[in-house]
N, C-alpha and C positions, 0 to 999 in steps of 0.2 A: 894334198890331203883334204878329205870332208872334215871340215867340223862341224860337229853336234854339241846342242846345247844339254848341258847337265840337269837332272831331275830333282825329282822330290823336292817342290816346293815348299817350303815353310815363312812364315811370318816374323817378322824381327822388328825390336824396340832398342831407338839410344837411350837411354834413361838411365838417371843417379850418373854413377859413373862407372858404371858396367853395360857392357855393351851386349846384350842380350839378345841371341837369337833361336838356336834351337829350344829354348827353353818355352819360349815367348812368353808376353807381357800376361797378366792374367786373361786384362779386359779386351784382348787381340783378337780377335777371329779370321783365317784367311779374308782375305778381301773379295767383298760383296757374294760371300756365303748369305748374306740374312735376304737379299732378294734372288736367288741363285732361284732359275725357274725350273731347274730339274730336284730340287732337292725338299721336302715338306719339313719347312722349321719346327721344333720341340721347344716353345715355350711352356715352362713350371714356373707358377706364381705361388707362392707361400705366404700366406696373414695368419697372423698371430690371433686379430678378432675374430672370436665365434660368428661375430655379427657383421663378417665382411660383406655377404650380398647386401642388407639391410644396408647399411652405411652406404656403401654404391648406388643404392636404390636414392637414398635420403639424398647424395650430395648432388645428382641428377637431377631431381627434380627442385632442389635448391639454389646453392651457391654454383654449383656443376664443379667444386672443386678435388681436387684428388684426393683418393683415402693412400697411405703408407702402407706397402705390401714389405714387409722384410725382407726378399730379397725376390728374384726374377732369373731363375736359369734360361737363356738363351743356346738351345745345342750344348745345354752342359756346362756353360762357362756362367757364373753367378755374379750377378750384380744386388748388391745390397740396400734397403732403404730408398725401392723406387715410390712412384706416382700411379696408382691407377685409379679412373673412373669410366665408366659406362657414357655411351657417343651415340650417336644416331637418331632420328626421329621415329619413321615408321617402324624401323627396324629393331628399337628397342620398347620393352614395356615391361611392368616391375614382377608381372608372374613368370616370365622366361629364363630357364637356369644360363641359356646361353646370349648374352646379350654382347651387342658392338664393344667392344675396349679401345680405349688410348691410353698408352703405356708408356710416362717420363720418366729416362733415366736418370736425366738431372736434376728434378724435381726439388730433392731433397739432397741430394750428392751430386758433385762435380764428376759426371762417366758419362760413355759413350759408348757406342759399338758400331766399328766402324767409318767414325764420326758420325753416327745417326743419334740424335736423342729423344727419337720422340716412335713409337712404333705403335702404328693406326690397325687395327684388326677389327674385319666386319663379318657378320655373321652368316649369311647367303641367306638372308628371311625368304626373300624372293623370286629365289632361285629356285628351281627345282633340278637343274643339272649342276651345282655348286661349283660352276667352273666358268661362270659369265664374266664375273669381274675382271680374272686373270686373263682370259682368252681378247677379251676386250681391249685391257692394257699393252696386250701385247702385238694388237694390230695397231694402236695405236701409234704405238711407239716409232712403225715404221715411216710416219707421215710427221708427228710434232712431236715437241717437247712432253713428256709426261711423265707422271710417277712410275717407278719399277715397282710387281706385285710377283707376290707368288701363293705358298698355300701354307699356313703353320696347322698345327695341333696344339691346342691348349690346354693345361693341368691348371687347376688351382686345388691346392692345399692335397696335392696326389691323388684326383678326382679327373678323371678326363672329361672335359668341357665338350669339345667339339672339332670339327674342324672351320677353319675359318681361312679369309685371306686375308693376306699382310701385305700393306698397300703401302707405300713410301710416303713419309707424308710431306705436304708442300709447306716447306720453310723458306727463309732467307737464304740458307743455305743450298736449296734448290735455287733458288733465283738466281745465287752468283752462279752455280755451276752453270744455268742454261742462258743466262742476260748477261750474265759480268759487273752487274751490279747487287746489291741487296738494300740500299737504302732509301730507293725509291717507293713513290705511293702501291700500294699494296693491299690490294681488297678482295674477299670475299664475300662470294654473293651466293648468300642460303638463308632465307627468312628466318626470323623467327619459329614464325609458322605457317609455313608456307601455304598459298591457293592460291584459285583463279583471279584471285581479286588480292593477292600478298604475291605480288612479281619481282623477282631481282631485276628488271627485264632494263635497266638502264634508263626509266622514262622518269623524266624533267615531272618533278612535285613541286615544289620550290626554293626559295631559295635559302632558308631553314635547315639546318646540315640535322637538326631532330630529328626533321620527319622522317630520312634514311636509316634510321638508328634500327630499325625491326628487320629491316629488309640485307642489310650488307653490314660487313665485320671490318674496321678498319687492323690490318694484319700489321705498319708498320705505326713509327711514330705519328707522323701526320698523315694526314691524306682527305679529311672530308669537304674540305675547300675542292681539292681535286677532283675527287667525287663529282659534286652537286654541278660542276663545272661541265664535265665530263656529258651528264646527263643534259642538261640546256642545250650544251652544242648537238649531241643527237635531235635532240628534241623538238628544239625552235631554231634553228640555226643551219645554215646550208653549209656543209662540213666538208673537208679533204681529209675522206677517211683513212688517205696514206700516211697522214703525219698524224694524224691522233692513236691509229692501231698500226701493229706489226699487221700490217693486212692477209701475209699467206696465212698465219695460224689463227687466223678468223677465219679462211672460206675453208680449211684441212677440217678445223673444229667445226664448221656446221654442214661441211661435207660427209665426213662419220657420224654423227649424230642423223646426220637425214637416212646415210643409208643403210645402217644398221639400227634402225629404230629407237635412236635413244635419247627417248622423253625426257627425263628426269633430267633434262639440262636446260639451258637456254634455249633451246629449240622446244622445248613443249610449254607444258601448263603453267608450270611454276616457274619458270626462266631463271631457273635457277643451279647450283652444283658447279660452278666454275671460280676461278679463281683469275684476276687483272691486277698485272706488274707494269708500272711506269719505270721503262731502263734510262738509261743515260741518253737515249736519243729523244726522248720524250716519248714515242711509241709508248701504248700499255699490248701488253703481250697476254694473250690468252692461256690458259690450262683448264685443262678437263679434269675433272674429279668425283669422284663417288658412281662408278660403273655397274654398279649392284643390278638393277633394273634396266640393264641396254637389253636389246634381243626384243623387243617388243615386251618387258616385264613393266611396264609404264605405259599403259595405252591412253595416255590423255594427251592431244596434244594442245588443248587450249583454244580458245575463240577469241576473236576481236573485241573487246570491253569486259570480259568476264567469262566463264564457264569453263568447264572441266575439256570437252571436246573429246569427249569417249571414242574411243576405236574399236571396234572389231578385228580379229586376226587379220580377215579380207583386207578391213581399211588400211590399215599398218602393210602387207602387203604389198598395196595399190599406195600408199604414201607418195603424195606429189611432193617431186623436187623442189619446188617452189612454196613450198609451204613457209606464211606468214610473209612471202616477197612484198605486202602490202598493206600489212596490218604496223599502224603506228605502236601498239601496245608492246612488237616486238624490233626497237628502235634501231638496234645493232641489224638484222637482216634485213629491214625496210633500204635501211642507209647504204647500206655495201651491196645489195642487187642490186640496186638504182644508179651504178655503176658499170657500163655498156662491158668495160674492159675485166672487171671480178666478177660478174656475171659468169661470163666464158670462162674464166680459171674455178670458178667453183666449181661447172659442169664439168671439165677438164680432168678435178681431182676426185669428181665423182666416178667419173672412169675407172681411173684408175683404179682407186681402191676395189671398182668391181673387178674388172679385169684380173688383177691382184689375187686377190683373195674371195671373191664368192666362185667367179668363173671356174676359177684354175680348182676349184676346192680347195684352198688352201686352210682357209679356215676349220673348215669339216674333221682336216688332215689334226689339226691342233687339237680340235675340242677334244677327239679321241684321244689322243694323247694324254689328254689332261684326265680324262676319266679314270687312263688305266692307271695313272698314276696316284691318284687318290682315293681308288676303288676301295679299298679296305681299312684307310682310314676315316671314308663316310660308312662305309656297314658298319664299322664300332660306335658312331657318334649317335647316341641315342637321342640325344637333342635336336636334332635337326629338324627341320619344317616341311621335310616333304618324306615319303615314303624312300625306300632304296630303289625301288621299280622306278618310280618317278625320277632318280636320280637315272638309272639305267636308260628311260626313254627321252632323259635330256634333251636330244638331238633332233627324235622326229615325232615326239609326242607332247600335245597340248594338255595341259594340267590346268584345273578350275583352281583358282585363289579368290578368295570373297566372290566380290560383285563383278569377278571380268577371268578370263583365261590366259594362262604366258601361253605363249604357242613354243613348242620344241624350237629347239634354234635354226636347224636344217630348214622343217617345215617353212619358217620365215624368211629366211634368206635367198632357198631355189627359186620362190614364188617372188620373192622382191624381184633377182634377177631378170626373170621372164617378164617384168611387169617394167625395168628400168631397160631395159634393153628394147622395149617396143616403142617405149617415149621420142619424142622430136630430138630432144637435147642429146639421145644418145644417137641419133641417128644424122646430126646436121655432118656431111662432108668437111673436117676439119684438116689444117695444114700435117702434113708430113715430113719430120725434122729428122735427119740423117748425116752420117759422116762429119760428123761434130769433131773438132781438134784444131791445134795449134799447127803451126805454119813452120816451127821450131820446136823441137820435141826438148832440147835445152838452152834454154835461152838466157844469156848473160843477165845480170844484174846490170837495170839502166837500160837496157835494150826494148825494141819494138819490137811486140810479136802480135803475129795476128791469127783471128781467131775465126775459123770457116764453118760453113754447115751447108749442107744440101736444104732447101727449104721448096717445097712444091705445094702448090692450091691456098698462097698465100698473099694477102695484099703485100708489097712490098715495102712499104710504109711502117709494118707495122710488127719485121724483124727486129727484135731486138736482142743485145747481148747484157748479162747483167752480171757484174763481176763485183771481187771485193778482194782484199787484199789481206784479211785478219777476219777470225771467226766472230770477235765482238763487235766488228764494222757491219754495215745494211750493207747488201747488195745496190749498187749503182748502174741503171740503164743510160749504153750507147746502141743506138743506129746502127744497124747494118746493111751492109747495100751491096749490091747486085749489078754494079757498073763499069767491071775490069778495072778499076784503079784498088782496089786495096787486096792484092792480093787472092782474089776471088776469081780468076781463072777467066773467060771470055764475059763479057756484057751479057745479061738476061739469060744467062745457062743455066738459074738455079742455085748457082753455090753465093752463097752471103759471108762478106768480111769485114772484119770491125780489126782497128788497132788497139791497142790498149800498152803503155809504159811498165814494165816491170820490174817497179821502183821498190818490191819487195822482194822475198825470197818464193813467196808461195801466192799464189794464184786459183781463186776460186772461180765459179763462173758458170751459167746454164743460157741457152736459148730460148727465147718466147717467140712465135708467131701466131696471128691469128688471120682470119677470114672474116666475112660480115655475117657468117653465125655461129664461129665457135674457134676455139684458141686450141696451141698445144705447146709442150713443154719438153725440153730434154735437157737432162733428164726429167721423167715423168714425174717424179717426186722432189721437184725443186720447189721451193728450194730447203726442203731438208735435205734432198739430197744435192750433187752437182759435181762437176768436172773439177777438176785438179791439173794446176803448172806446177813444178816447180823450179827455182831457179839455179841455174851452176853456181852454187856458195859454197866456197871451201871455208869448212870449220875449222876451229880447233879439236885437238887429239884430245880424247875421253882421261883423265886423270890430273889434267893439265889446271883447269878450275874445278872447286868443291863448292857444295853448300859447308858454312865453315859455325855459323851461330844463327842461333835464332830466337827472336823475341815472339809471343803469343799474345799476350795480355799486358799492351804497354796503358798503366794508365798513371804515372808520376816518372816514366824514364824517357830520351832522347824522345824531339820533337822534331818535328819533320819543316819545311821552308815554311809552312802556313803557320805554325805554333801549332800544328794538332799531336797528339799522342796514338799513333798507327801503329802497327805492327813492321815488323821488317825482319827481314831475310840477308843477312852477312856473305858471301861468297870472297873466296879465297884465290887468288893465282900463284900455284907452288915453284911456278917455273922461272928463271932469269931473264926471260922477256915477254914486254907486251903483248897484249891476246885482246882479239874484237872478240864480244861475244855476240856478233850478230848470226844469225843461221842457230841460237841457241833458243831454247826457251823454258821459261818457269811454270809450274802448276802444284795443285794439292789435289790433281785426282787422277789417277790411273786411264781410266778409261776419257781422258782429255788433258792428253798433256801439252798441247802445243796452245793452251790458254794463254800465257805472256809472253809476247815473240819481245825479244831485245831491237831494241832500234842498231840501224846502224851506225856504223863509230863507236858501238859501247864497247870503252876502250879501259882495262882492268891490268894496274901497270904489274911491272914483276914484282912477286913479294911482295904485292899490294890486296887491298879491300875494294868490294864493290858492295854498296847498299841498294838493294831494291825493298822499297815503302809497298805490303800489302794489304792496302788499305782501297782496292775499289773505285779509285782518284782517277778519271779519265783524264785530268788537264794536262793540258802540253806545259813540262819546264825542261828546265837543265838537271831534273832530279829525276830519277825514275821511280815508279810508280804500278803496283801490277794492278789487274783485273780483275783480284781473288784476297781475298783475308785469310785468315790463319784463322783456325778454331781453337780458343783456350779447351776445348774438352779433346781436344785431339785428333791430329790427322795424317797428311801425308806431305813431304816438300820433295819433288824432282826437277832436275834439270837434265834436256835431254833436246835431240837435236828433230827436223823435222821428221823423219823415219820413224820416229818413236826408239831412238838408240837410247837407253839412261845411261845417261853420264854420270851421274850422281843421287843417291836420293834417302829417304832417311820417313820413317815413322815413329810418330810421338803420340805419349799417352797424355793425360790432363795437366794443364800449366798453371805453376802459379802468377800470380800479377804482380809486372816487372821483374821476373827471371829469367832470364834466359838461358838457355841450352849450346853449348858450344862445343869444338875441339877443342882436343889438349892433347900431342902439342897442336898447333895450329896448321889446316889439310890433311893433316896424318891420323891425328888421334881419334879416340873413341870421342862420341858426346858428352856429354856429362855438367850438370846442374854449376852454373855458372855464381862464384862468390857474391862477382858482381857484372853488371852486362858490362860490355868490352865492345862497344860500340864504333865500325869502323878503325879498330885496332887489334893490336895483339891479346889471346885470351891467355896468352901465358908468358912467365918470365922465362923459362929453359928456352933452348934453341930450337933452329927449325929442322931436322934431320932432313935430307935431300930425299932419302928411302930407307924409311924405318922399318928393316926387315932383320933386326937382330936385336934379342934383350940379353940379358944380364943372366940368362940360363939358355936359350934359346935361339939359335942360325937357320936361318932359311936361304937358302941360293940357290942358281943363281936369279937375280931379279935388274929386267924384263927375263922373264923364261922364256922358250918354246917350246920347247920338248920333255925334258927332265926336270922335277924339280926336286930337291934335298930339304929334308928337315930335321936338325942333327939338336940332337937336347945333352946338356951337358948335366942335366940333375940328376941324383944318385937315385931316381925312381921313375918308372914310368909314367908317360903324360899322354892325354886323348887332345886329339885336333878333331876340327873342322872345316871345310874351307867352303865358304857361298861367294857366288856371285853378285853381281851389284843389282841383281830380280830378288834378291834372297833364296834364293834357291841355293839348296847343298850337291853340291860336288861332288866333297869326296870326305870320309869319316874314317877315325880309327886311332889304333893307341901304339903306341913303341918306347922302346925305351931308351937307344940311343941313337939310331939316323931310322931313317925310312926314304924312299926315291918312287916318285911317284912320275909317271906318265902322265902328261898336258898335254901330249899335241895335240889331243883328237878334240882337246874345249875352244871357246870361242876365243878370239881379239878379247882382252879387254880388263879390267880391274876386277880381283877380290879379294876375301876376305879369309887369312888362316885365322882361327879363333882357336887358342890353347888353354885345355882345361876349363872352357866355358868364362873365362875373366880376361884371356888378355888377347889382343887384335893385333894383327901385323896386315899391312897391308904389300900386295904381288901384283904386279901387271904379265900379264901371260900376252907375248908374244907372235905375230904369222912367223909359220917357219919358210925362211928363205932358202 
């Protein structure tokens, strides 16, 4: 028999002590609706002051602190008692009704949406196809880490503003999602006020952490020692710029910048709009930010000691790839081309993304898209800064703006192509890398597998394999050789083999070779992109361990082997024997669940507790320790296996400090707001039912199901069920009054939820029918 998964999704919260799903929580939104790139958010801001622009206007050009908007519909759903003020430089000035916003949830109230609390909205000053930021973001995206955007509509006080887009903003909480840490040096680098001669551009002042103070934002606790550090070694100091930077998303980041024209970064005048993360490896990691003006809407790209370096469409255009390769004022590019072997992988990625997306039109393919999609929410926006025609010839028509011209986006890009595609660096004879894979398509845990590629027009020397064994690990290069001993098929045929131990369950890994004038990669977007192993690991069965409690905001409750006060995550084994949970792992994000893989031998006795500390801790003990924290504003906790199977998993809305959230009873129960945390113990005095699938008015059976399932109510009145599965997703709904038999075979393997009359949960495993 096919099984098919059941529909209509909905969102669900364990909170108090009811267990809430089709209801959902107020502050709940399906998840990652608010950067959903098909869908144009409906923010309504409501202030009570008459004199709410005035005040916006005054706190900007002041303190820059928030004014208190009463409340903040989001799609409908209202937050009350946020933060807003007015953001941007060029982009803002006090006679425009529609100016840049940043918008705290938490400001004044403990809320979220999402887990997002901070929401960046810019205005498209510069735009005249109002679709450059998003379409930017989202070529981005394909190559490094960056913010998700999309397109909102704004109301304040039932007045439509404009349209705008809505950019993710880069928090700590970004950080962990994409480093695995968040408490690392953390700096932003956008002047005061920015010019040719006020550079974020990373160059050695001295050694006075003041004199930085105009030019970069220190984003975490410390960091200006790091800083000023940072800059000497570019500066005066002959650097290994592998261990100071994440090196690929340096040359991805001024590989997009070079070939989509976008100035307003570290690649042009102001060398500025970016953001650098020091993660646990000590690497600082690059992020792109503020894409208003890519497309050539920023035609300066700056000169050696000073000056603006105006462009023409032609020039931008004709933009040589090598721009500033030898200008110390731009320390990061000087340092990293002067680099025989990043040299080649810049040119490499510069391919690619042409190939990609100018060649194939794929870009073209989007922008359209994006127009039809916000075509009639720009004809209403009276505020905007360019005409609708103007918005109409986005694509292939240049618009005058002050003292220079955006050129249409198409216009710049065909004419870059023909102009990147004639250059030496696209044209040097580079290696060709094919029939890439393992030797063992499943290879034991502990076992030798090795790793082949066709490689041709390649020095030999200079194959390498670069693997890693966990997503918050660096990739590590080995040698591959060409000798008939590793599995490579005859001496000098082409096919290259590397061994590697797969002392984990899952296996990353891409190829590099070059020539003596140019490199290649497979995959071609490694390394965000790359190959996958993975290992014959039998799990455990899905029901067998729970997430059972959880702490959010420990700051006076249980301390962890250092004496610190972390957060932590309870997990439960309902079953009468020991369970490894390695092959399992933990996370708080959907769209990256395999973020804390369990070592092996994590061994979780019967009718026992297992504590993992989410506190960001990379150190090696006997304790475990994940890669992610818990947000006291609320978010998500799953456990689930490499495939992306959820075994378990639970959404929570804002916590208090040192409460924690648990079952009752203990594996079985709803969550529900803890007396007192129950720390690596029982959170209740009743017993443990084996399978709580009958109350005191209510039978369900039989349980594991396959086929048929009964649900017979013994109260003198009719009662409405539910039943989701462990995605939250509903099943199956409806009311009776004394049995009802419903049909399973046709749903998945797996655990879920009957919910009767909205208050009470019994938990059912559904069955393969044998």
């Amino acid at each position: 028999m096919t099984k098919t998964d059941c529909s209509l999704k909905t969102q669900f919260l364990h909170f108090g002590a009811i267990f809430i799903l089709s209801l959902c929580w107020i502050n709940v939104l399906p998840q990652s609706m608010l950067y959903d790139i098909n869908v144009i958010q409906k923010l309504e801001i409501e202030f009570s002051q008459a004199n709410w622009d005035y005040q916006l206007d005054t706190a900007k050009t002041g303190s820059n602190c928030y004014i208190m908007a009463d409340w903040i519909k989001v799609n409908g759903v209202q937050f009350d008692s946020v933060g807003v003020k007015y953001k941007g430089n060029s982009s803002y000035d006090s006679t425009y009704v529609k100016n840049p916003l940043h918008i705290a949830l938490d400001e004044f109230k403990n809320q979220s949406l999402e887990g997002y609390t901070d929401i960046k909205l810019s205005n498209g000053h510069s735009d005249p196809s109002m679709i450059r930021e998003v379409l930017a973001y989202g070529i981005l995206s394909e190559y490094l880490d960056c913010p998700a955007a999309n397109f909102a509509q704004v109301y304040i006080n039932g007045t439509y503003i404009g349209l705008y887009t809505n950019t993710e903003s880069i928090t700590r909480e970004f950080c962990s999602d994409h480093f695995y840490s968040s408490d690392g040096t953390f700096i932003k680098a956008s002047p005061v006020d920015p010019g040719p001669y006020s550079r974020s551009n990373l160059k050695y002042i001295s050694a006075d952490s003041s004199d930085y103070f105009h030019l970069y934002e220190i984003k975490s606790v410390y960091g200006w020692n790091d800083l000023v550090s940072l800059c000497d070694a570019l500066t005066n100091l002959t650097v290994d710029m592998d261990s100071l930077f994440d090196i690929d998303r340096i040359l991805w980041m001024l590989a997009f910048n070079n070939i989509i024209v976008n100035l307003d970064s570290y690649s042009g005048a102001f060398a500025q709009n970016y953001y650098l993360y020091k993660d646990q490896h000590q690497q600082y990691n690059a992020v792109v930010w503020d894409l208003n003006m890519c497309f050539g809407g920023f035609p300066f790209a700056g000169m050696q000691g000073g000056g603006m370096g105006s462009l023409t469409i032609a020039d931008m255009q004709n933009l040589p790839v090598s721009l500033h390769f030898n200008d110390s004022d731009w320390a990061l590019i000087k340092n990293t081309m002067s680099n025989s072997r990043f040299k080649k992988i810049y040119h490499a990625h510069l391919r690619t993304i042409a190939e990609d997306l100018v060649a194939s039109g794929g870009y073209a393919d989007r922008a359209q898209s994006f127009q039809v999609l916000v075509d009639t929410a720009v004809q209403s926006d009276t505020n905007r800064f360019f005409s609708y025609e103007d918005f109409l010839g986005g694509l292939d028509t240049d618009v005058p703006f002050g003292s220079y011209v955006i050129p249409g986006i198409s216009n710049l890009m065909e004419a870059r192509l023909d102009y990147l595609e004639a250059t030496d660096e696209f044209n040097y004879s580079r290696p060709l890398i094919s029939e890439v894979g393992p030797d063992n398509a499943n290879p034991g845990l502990n076992s030798e597998v090795f790793i082949n590629a066709l490689v041709t027009d390649t020095d030999e020397s200079t194959v390498l394999l670069f693997y890693r064994f966990a997503v918050s690990e660096n990739f590590v290069p080995k040698q591959m050789f060409d000798d008939g001993l590793n599995h490579d098929g005859a001496a000098d045929d082409g096919i290259y083999g590397a061994s590697v131990l797969m002392s984990s369950e899952w296996l990353d890994y891409f190829i590099y070779a070059e020539n003596s004038l140019a490199a290649a990669l497979a995959p071609a977007k490694a390394e965000h992109e790359y190959f996958s192993l993975k290992a014959d690991v039998v799990t455990i069965d899905p029901g067998d361990v729970v997430i059972n409690e959880f702490l959010a905001i420990n700051q006076t409750d249980t301390t962890d082997e250092d004496g610190q006060h972390e957060d932590w995550i309870e997990l439960f084994n309902k079953t009468n024997l020991p369970k490894d949970l390695y092959g399992l792992y933990l996370s708080d994000d959907y769209t990256n669940p395999a973020k804390f893989a369990f070592p092996v031998n994590t061994v979780i006795e019967p009718k026992g507790f297992l504590v993992v500390w989410a506190d960001e801790d990379s150190a090696t003990s006997s304790f475990l320790h994940s890669n992610f924290r818990l947000a006291g504003t609320g978010e998500d906790i799953l456990l689930s296996d490499i495939d992306g199977n959820i075994f378990d998993s639970l959404s929570f809305g804002p916590q208090v400090a040192d409460v924690s959230m648990g079952r009752c009873p203990d594996g079985n129960g709803t969550f529900e707001v803890m007396e007192n945390t129950t720390f690596n113990t029982w959170n209740c005095e009743i017993g443990i039912p084996e399978s709580p699938v009958s109350g005191e008015d209510i039978i369900i059976y039989p349980n594991p199901v396959a086929t048929f399932l009964t649900l017979k109510n013994t109260k003198s009145f009719a009662v409405e069920y539910e039943i989701f599965n462990v995605l939250c997703e509903l099943c199956s709904a409806g009311r009776f009054q004394e049995e009802t038999r419903l049909n399973v075979g046709n749903w998945n393997p797996g655990l879920y939820y009957v919910i009767i009359n909205k208050s009470t949960a019994f938990k059912i495993v559904i069955a393969d029918e044998q």
